[in-house]
N, C-alpha and C positions, 0 to 999 in steps of 0.2 A: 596750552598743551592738548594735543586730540588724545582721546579714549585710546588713539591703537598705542602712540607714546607711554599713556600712564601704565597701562598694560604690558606692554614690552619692561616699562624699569620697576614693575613687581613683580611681574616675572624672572627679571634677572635677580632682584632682590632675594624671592623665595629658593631660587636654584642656590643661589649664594649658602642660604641658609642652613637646605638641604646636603650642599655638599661640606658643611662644616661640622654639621650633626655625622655624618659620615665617617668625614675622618677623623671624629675625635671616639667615633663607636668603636675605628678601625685599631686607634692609636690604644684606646683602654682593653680590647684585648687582646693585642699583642703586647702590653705593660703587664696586665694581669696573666696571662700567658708566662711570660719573665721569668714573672716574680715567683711563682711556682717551680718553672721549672729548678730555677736556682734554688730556693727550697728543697726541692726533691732530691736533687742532684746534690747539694751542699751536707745534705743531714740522712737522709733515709736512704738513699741509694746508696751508699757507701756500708752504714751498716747492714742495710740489707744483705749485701754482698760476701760483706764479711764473715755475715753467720750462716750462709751458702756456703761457703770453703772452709768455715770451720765443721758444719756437717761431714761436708765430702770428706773430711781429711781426717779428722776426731772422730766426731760421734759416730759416723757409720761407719769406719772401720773397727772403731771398739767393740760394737755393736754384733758384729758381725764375727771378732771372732769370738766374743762369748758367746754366743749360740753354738759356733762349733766347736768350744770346749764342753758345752753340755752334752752336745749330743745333738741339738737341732737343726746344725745341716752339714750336710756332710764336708768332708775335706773338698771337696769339688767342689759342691756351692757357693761354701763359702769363700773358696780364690773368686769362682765368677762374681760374687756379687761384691767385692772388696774391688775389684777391678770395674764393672760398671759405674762403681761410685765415687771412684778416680775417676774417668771420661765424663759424668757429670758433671761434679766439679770443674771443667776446665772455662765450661762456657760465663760459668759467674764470670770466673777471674779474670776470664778476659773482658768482658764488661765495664769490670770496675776498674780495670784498667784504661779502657776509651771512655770513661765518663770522669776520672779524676781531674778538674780543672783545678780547684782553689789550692793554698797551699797546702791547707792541713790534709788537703785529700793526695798533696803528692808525698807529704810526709808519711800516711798511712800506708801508702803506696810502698815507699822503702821499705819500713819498715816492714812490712809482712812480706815482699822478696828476700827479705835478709832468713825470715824462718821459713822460709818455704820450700829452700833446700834442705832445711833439717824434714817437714812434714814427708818431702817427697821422701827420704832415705825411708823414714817409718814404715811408709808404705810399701815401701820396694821389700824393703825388710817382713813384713807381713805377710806379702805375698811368698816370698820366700819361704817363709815358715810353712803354709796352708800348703803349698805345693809341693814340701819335704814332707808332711803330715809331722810335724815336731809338735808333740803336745809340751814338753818342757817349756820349747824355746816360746809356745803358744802362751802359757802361762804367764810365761814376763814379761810379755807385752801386754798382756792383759793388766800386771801390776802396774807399769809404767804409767799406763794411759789413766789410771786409777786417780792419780794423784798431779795436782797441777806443774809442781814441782819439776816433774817430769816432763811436762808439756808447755814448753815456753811461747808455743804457736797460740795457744789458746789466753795465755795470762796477755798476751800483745793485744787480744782482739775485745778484750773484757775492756784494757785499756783506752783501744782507741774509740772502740764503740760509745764509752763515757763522754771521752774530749767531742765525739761530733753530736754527740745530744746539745751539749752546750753551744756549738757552734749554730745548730741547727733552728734552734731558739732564738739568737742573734739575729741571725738573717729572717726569721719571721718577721720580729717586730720592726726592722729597718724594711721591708715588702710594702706590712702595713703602713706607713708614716707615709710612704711615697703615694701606696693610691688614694689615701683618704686628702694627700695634695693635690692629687689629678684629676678627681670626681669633684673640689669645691671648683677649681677652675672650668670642669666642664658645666658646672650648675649655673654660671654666671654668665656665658659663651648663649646654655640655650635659654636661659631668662629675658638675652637682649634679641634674641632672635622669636623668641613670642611674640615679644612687644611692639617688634617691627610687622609682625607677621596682621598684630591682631591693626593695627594701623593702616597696614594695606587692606585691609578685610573692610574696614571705616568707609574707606575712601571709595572701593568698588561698589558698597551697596549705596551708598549714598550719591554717588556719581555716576553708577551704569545700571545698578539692580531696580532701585524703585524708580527713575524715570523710564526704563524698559517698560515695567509693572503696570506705572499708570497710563502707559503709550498704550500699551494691552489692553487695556481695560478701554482707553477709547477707539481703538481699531475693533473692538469687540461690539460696542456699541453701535459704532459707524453699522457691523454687519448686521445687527440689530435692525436698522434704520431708524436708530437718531442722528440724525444726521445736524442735530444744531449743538452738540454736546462739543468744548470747547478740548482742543491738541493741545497738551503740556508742551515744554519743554521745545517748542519751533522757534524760542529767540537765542538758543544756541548754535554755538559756531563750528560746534563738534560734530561727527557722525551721529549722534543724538537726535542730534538738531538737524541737519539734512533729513532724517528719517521722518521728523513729525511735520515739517515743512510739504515733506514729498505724503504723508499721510491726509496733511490737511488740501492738496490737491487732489487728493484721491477723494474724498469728501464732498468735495464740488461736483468731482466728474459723477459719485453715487446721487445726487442729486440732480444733476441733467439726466442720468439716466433711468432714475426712477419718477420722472415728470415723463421718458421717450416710454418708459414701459405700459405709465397710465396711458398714452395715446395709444400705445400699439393692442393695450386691450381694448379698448374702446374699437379698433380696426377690425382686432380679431372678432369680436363681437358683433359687427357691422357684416365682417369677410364670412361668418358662422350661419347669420341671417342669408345673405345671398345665399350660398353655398345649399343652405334646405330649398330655398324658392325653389333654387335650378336644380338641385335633385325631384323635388317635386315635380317641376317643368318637366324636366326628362321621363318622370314617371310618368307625367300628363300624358306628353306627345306618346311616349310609345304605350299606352293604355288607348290614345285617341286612334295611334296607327294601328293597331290589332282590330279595333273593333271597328274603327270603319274598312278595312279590308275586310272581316269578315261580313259586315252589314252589307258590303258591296258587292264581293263575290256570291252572297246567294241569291240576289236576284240575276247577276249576271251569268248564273248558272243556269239558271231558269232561262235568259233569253237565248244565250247558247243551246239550251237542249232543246227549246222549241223549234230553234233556225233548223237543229240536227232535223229533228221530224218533219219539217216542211219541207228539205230537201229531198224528202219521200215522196209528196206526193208532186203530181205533171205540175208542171212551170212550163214558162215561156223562156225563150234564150234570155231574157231584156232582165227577167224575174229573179233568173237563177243566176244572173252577173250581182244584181243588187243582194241576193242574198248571199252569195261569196263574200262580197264586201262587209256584208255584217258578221258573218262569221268571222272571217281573219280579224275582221275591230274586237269582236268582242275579243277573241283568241287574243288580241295581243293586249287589252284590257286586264285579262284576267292574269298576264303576265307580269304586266304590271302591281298590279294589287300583290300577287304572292311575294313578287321581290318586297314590296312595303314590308309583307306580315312577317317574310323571314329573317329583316332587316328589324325589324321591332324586336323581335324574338332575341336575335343575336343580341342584341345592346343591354336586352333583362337577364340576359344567360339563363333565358329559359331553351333554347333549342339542343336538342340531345342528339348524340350521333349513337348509333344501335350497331352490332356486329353478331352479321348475320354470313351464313355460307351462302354467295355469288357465283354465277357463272361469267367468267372474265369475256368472252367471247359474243356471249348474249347480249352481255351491257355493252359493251363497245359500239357492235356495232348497231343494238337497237336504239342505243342517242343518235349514232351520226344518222340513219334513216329517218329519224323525224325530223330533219330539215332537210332531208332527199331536194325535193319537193323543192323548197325555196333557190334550192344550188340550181337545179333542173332550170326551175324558170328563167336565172339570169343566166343560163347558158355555161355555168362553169364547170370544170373539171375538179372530182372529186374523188378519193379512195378511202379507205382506211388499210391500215399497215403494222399488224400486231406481230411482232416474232413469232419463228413459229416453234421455237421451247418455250413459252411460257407455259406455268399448271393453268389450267382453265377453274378449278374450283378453287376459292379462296374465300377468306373471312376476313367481311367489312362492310360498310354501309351501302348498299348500291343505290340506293337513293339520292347521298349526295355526293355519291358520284356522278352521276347520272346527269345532274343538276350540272355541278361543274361544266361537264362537256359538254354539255345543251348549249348552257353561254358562251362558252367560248365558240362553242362550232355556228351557233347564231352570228356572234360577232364576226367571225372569216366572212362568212357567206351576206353579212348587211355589208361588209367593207370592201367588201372584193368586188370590180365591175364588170373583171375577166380573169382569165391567168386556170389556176389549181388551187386548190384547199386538201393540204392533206392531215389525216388524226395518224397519228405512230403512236407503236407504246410497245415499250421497252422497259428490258432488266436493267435498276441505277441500285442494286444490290452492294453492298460494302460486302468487303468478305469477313468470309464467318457470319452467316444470317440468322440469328434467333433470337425470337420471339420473348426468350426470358424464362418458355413456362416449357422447354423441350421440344415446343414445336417449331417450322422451319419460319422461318419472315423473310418477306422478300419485300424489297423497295423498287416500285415499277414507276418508269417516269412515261406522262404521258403530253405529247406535244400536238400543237394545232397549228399548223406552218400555211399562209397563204399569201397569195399574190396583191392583196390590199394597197392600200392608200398609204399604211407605214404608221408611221411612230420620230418624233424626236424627242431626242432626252431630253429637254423641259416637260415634255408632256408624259413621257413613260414615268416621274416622278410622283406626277399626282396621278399615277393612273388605276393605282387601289384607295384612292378615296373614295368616301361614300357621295354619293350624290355630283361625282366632277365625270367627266368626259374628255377627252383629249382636246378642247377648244369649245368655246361659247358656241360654234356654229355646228356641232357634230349635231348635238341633240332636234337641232331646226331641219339641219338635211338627213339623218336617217332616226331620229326618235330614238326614246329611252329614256330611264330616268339617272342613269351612271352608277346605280345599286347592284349592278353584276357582277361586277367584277371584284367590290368590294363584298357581295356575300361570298363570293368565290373562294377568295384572300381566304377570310374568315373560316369557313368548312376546311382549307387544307390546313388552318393550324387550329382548329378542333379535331382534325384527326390525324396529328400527327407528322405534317409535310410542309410544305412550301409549294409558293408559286412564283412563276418571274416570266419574264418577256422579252426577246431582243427583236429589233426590231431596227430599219432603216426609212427612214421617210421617203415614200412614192416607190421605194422597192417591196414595200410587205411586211407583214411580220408575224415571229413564232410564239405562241403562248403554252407555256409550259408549265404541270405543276407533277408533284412528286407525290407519292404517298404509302405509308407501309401497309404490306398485308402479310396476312395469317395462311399459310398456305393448308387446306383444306385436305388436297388431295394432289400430288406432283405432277399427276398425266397432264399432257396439256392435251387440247381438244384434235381428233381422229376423227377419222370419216367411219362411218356403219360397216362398207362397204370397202374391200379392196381397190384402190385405182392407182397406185404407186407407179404402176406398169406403162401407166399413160403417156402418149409423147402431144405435148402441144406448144399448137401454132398460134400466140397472140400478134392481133393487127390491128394497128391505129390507136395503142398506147401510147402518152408520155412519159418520160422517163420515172415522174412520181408513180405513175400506175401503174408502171411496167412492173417497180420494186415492190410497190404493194400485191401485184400478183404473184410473183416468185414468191414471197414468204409465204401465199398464203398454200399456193400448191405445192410446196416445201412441206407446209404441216402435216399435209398428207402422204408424204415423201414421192412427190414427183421431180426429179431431177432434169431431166429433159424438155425443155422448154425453150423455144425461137421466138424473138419479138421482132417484130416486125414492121413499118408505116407503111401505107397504101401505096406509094409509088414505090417503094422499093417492091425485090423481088420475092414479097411472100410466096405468092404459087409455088415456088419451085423448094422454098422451104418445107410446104405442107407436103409436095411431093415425094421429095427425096429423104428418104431412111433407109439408113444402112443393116436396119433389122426388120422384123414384122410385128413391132411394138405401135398398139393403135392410133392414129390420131385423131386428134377433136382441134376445129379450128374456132377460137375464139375471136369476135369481131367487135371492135366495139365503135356502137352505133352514137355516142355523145360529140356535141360540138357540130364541127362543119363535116365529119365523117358517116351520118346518118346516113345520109342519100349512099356515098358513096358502099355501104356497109349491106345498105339492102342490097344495091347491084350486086356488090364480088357473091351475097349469098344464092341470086336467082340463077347468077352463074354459074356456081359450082352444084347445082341444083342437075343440071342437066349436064355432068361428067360421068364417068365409069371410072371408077367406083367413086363418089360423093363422101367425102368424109364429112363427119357430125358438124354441125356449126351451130354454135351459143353465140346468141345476140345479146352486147351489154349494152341496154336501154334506160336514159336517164328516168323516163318515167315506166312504170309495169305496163303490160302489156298482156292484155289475159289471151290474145290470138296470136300467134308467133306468123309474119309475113313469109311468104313464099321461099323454100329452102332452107327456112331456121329451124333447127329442130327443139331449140327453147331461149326463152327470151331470160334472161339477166338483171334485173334493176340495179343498177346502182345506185349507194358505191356496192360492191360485191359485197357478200356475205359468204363466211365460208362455209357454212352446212349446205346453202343454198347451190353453192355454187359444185359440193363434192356430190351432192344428190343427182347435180343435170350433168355431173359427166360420168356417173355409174349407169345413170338411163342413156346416155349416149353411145357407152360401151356395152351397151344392153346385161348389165350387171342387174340393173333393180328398175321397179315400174317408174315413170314418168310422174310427178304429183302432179297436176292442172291446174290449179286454182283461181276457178273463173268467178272474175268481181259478180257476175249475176246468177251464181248458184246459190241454191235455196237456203235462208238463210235461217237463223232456229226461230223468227218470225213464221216460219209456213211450219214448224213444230215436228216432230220426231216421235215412233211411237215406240216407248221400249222393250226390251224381250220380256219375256216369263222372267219368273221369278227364278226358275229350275237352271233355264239356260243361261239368266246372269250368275249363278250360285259355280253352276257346273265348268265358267272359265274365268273366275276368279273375278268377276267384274258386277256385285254386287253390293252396294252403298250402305253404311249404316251412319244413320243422322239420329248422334242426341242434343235435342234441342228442349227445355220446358218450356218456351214461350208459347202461345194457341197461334199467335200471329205470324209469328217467325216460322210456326210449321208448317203453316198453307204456304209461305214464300217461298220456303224453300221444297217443299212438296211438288207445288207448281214449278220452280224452274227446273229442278230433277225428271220431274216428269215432262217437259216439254222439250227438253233437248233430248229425250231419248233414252235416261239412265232408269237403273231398278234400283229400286233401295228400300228397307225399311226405318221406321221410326222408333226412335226412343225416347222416353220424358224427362230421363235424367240419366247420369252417368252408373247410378250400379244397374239399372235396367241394360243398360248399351253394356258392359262389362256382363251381364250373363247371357244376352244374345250371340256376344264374340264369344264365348266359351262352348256356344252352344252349334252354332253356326260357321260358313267360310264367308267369309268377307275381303272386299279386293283394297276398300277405302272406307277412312272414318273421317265423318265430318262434326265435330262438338262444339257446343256453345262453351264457352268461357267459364258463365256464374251457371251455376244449375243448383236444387235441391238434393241432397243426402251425399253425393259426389260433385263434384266439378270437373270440367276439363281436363284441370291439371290434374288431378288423382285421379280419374280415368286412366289416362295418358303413362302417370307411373306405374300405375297397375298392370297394364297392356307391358311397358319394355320391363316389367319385374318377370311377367310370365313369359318373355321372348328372352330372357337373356338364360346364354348356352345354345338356344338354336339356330339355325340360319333364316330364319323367319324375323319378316319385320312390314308390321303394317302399315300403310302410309296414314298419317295422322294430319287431319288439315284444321285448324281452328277457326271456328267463326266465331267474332268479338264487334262490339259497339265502341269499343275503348282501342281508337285509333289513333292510341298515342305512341310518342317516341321509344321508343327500346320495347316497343313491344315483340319486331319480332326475335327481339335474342332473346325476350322472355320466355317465346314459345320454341326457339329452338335449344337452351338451356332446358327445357322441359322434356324434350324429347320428341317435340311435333314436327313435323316436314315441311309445314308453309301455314300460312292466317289468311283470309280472307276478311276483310270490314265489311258492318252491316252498316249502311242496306249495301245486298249482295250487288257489285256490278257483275254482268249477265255474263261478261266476255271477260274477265280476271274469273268466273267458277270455268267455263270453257275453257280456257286456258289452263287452268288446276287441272281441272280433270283428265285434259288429253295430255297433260302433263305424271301423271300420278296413276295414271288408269287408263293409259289408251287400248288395252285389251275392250274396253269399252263399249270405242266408237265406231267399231264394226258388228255389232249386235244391233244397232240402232236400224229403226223403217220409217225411212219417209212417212210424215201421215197424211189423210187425206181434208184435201180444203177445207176450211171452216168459214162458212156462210159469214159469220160476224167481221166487221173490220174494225181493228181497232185503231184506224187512224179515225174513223167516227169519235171514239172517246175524246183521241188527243182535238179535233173539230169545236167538242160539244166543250171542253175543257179550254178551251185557247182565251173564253175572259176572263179565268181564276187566275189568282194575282198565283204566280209560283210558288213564292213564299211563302205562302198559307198550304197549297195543295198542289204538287207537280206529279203527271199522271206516268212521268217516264219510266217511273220505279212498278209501275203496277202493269204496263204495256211491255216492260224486259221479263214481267212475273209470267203473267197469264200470256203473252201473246197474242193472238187475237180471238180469243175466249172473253172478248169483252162484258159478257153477261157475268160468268166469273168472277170476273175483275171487280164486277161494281157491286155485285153480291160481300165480295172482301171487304170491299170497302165500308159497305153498309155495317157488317158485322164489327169492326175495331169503331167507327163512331160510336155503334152502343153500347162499346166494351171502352171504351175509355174514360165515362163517370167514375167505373169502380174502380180503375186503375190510379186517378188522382186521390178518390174516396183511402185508396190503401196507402200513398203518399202521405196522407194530411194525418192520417189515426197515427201512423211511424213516427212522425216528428210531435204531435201531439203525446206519446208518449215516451219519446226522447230516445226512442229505439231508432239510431242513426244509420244502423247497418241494413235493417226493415225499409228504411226509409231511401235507401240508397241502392238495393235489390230492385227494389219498384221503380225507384226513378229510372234505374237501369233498363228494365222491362218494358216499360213506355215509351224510351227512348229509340229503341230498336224497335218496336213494333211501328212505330209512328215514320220513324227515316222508312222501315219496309214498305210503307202502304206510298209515302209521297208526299205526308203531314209534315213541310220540312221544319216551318216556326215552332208547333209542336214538339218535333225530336229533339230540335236546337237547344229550348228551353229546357226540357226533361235534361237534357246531357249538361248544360251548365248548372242544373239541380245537383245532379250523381255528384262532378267536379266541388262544388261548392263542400256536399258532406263529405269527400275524400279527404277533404282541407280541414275536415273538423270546425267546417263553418255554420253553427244551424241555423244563426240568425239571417245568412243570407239565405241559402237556403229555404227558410219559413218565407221569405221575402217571394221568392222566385215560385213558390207553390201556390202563393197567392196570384198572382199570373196562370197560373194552368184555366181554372177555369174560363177568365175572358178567353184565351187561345184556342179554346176547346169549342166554345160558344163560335166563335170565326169560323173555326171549320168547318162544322155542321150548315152553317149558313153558306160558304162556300160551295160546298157540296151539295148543297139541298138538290140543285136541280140536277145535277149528275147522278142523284141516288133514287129519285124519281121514275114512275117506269117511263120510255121513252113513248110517245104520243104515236 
């Protein structure tokens, strides 16, 4: 029999039981129920009843009228209340009339109808009297009811009341006899229903409970992991016994698989070990890739900036081909190593994106210009093509933007052999645009579309891996190392975007990425100058440069514009207007329409009236050919281009900017102090370094500016209190003030006014987010030291070109400092590069080497104040100084010097001292190199 059978027939067994106890609970009280009521009903209810109607009918009539024979109620009351106590009375009687079942109770029954016509007359009669006021007739009924004799209703109820006590006692004890029969039988009903019960109880624990119990016990075990602890009860035939059969399979399987889990740790333990190697390995390589990029770009810094100089002085044609050659090697060299370091950087997640205010228009089109140049030589057709509602100010990193476009506009122009290359950039804005923090965000997508070699999707798949290229053979036929495109990737989802690429094989293809910005300011970019009014005639566009020129003369709101090819009929375009709205004819000289472009302009050179003609020239041109009134580089630029048609329309002067005008090499002498002061174009520099203020002394004063000095930031903060000043230029770390609390102090006291000074920072600490650091501060732009000559040029006529019209020519200086870079050309660069002290001094060579002289003998005490810092564990001391050295040292041209000091600073920013101590111990040989270096450059000259 299986467990569910035995189960099933105690189960029925206990229902059985339960439903016997039931109905014998049901049966004993509806018997004892009975028995009662027959009781009740046989003996007490009857005479209850009885002395209810004898009340009603005797006592309370009697009652009632002696009180109103005394006097206590009146004739009135006493009818009402003789009369409510008849109406009372009727409900007994009738009662005991529907409850008379047995005999004696129908007997009782007769008999009191038989007096009950006599009670009623009584009362009728009573009433009668109370309601005549008969006190006589009152009185004898008062006797009557006196005496039993008189009242045969009451001797009847004395009577019957007696016979039903006796009755009533009968039927008690025949009640009892019956259930003390019905209670032995129910004691013996449930004594066999224990006995069965306690029987079935036997059998379950003994047959289902303790081998459940000790199953339990070993499936507990089992999880335990004893796994040799023997399963009860597996040679039954019952669900028992299936369970411990299927347990002791389960047993086996914990057993294979705690023999697979001791392998799989031994795996994981093996998988753990690899896993560090190759974290390690990674840290290797990209520890091995930072530094040898960096070990490599500084000497190749140095041969680049030497090539730069030699191409100053006379060469031979033969000379200046081989030094092109080394230039572009090194140039594309040094491209190479940066993709390495940024590609190392990216992998550590050490490279930071900063979000800084951009000019959209600057950046655009000063990437695609710096491969002008490459487009130029292989002959191709190039634009750029920016809407012309985009804001031009925005917030975000222009740097790797910058980068982006560089490579992709590299890659058109390496892949294209003919055809167009064109840069777009456009609003991919979702609607409803913000930024999150109430300012506007716009998503501008920016595309690089060219006539190339193409793309098939096998190869667009892996074409942002690091290190691949479209095919084994790209890297052999145009070089690279396939790290572009995958830093690329990488920058557009560090700052929030996408990149992608469609593309056709041997048709071309477009590279496209997207990315958000912070809009700055809504304007988009406007000419100086009115020219809206303009009508012009373009000729010898294609169709991409045709679109790229509408937008751009759009931005300036020129509407009226004719395009044109050379064999169609431009002339009669330029001719005919139906207003006397100006024209300017634009030609453009790229491709096979050069030749042709000079003719139409020598032509129309010699018409009445001659309208303006802009020449658009792949490469500049500082002399504009016969009939041009200015030349163009493309791809166009649009300030460039609204400038030459405001001088066209004789709106504003013509700029000239001839490649062999005097460069701030022949040096500049600046005004007074009065006349810088008196138009706002007067300089204040707080600098403490002694080094940093001859560099910066000397470049300020050799391009032409006035300025004075300060040592530290509260000196520079009561000069501007005291003084007008146009620009401030601050070092970063200083004594008593810094930079930065300079800088708050300056817009604490400018805020409420319409005053606001330009704040430029100079810093050694050329790191990432530094410049949101400085523009969260409240400063205008950073400059890194050592100062490049042409980024403070740039600042300044940026920031203060009220300026560069104060400035005079000065006059020749006997010294030449290409002597220095001569006399310097066998010092290894690395140790000593003269280019930093030749952008300083200029050719003030004597100067120069006087500077020089002076930081060699100021650099003992410089490391002396390093080594006491860390010697007394003052890290921040220690990190001042190394700061100090490292800028004064990059300023002079000591580059290993600077390098070292600046992985000093780094090191204690990291809370490192042990490296650190390490790295100080290195200053002195470094320092010792130089001096010997230099020896004979410091020497007086023979």
């Amino acid at each position: 029999m299986t467990i569910r059978t035995r189960f099933h027939v105690i189960f029925v067994i206990i229902a059985a039981l339960m439903i016997a106890l039931a109905v014998g609970a049901v049966s004993a009280l509806s018997l004892s129920q009975s028995l009662v009521e027959r009781v009740y009903r046989g003996a007490l209810l009857p005479s209850l009843d009885l002395k209810r109607v004898a009340d009603a009918y005797t006592g309370a009539a009697v009652v009632t009228a002696v009180r109103v024979r005394i006097g206590d109620l009146r004739w009135e009351e006493g009818e009402a209340a003789v009369r409510r106590a008849a109406e009372q009375a009727k409900p007994a009687w009738e009662r005991y009339k529907a409850n008379a079942h047995s005999e004696t109770e129908h007997a009782l029954l007769r008999s009191a109808q038989e007096n009950m016509v006599e009670a009623n007359a009584a009362i009728d009669e009573l009433i009668d009297i109370l309601s005549a006021q008969d006190i006589a007739g009152l009185t004898a009924f008062i006797a009557r009811a006196m005496y039993p004799s008189v009242n045969p209703l009451l001797m009847d109820i004395d009577r019957l009341t007696a016979q039903q006590d006796r009755i009533g006692e009968d039927t008690y004890d025949d009640a009892i006899a019956e259930v003390k029969r019905y209670w032995i039988n129910q004691t013996l009903l449930l004594a066999v229903a224990v006995a069965m019960f306690a029987a079935a109880f036997y059998t379950v624990r003994n047959r289902v409970v303790l081998p459940l119990h000790r199953m339990t016990g070993a499936m507990s075990a089992v999880a335990e992991g004893e796994l040799d602890r023997p399963v009860p009860s597996s040679g039954r035939a019952d669900e028992i016994g299936a369970l411990a059969r299927a347990l002791v399979r389960f047993k086996d399987n914990a057993a294979r698989l705690k023999e697979d889990q001791r392998t799989l740790r031994i795996l994981a333990d093996e998988l753990s070990a690899a896993r560090d190697k190759a974290e390690e390995a990674t840290h290797a390589k990209s520890t091995f890739l930072a530094m040898m990029s960096h070990e490599i770009r500084t000497p190749m810094n140095g041969v680049t900036a030497m090539a730069e100089m030699l191409d100053r002085t006379d060469l031979g044609a033969e000379q200046r081909d081989m030094l092109g050659i080394i230039r572009s090697s090194g140039d594309a060299l040094l491209v190479i190593i940066n993709d390495i370091l940024d590609f190392s950087k990216i992998e550590a997640g050490k490279l930071d994106i900063e979000t800084i205010e951009l000019a959209l228009t600057d950046l655009v089109e000063g990437a695609a210009e710096l491969v002008a140049s490459r487009a130029a030589e292989k002959g191709l057709r190039y634009a750029v093509d920016l809407a012309p509602d985009l804001p031009d100010r925005l917030l975000g990193d222009p740097t790797r933007v910058r980068q982006i476009l560089i490579n992709l506009l590299g890659n058109a122009v390496k892949f294209t052999q003919s055809g167009v290359i064109l840069l777009t950039v456009r609003d991919a804005t979702p609607d409803g645009g913000d930024d999150g923090g109430g300012g506007t965000r716009r998503v501008l997508r920016f595309a690089v579309a060219d006539s190339g070699i193409g793309l098939s999707e096998e190869q667009i798949q892996r074409l942002f891996r690091p290190f691949e290229q479209a095919d084994g053979s790209t890297s052999r036929r145009y070089g690279g190392t396939g790290l572009g495109l995958s830093i690329s990737s990488a920058l557009c989802a560090m700052m929030g975007g996408r990149i992608g690429v469609t593309s056709e094989l041997g048709r071309g293809s477009t590279f496209w990425f997207e990315l958000p910005f912070t809009v700055a300011a809504p304007e988009p970019a406007a000419p100086a100058v009115p020219i809206a009014d303009a009508r012009i005639v373009a000729v010898g566009f294609v169709d991409e440069e045709r679109a790229a020129l509408r937008d751009l003369l759009a931005a300036a709101g020129i509407g009226r514009v004719a395009m044109a090819a050379y064999d169609e009929d431009w002339a009669g375009a330029a001719a005919n207007s139906s207003d006397d709205a100006p024209t300017v004819l634009i030609l453009h000289a790229g491709g096979d329409g050069a030749e042709t472009a000079q003719l139409v302009a020598a032509h129309l050179a010699g018409t009445i009236p001659a309208p303006p003609v802009l020449l658009a020239v792949p490469m500049p041109r500082p002399i504009p050919p016969p009939g041009v009134f200015a030349t163009l580089p493309l791809p166009l630029r649009r300030r460039r281009v609204w400038r030459a048609l405001a001088a066209a329309l004789g709106r504003a002067p013509l700029e000239v900017h001839d490649a062999r005008e005097t460069s701030d090499l022949d040096g500049w002498e600046p005004p007074s102090r009065a006349e810088a002061e008196a138009a706002n174009a007067l300089i204040l520099v707080a600098e403490d370094n002694p080094t940093n203020q001859v560099v910066i002394r000397r470049m300020l004063a050799q391009r032409g500016y006035a300025f004075d000095l300060a040592n530290h930031g509260g000196e520079a903060l009561a000069l501007l209190r005291a003084g007008r000043y146009g620009l401030l230029l601050t070092d970063f770390h200083m004594p008593e003030m810094d930079g930065f609390e300079l800088t708050a102090a300056i817009r604490a006291e400018e805020a409420g006014s319409d005053r606001r000074l330009p704040i430029v920072a100079l810093t050694a600490d050329a790191l990432p987010g530094t410049g949101q650091r400085c523009q969260e501060a409240g400063m205008d732009a950073y400059l890194t030291k050592p100062i490049d000559s042409k980024a403070l040029s740039a600042t300044l006529q940026r920031f203060l070109p009220q300026a560069a019209g104060l400035r005079r020519a000065a006059a020749p200086v006997a010294a030449q400092m290409t002597d220095l870079a001569t006399r310097a050309a066998g010092v290894d660069p690395w140790v000593f590069d003269p280019t930093r002290l030749i952008e300083s001094f200029g050719r003030a060579e004597a100067e120069a080497l006087a500077f020089l002289a002076a930081f060699v003998d100021a650099v003992p005490g410089m490391i002396a104040a390093i080594e006491t810092a860390l010697a007394a564990a003052d890290q921040r001391a220690a990190r001042d100084a190394a700061h100090s050295l490292k800028g004064a040292a990059l300023s002079v041209g000591a580059v290993r010097l600077g390098q070292l000091a600046g992985d000093l600073q780094d090191a204690l920013d990291d809370s490192d001292p042990d490296t650190a101590a390490f790295l100080c111990g290195l200053l002195p040989p470094t320092q010792d190199e130089l001096v010997a270096a230099t020896a004979a450059l410091r020497a007086p000259a023979a």
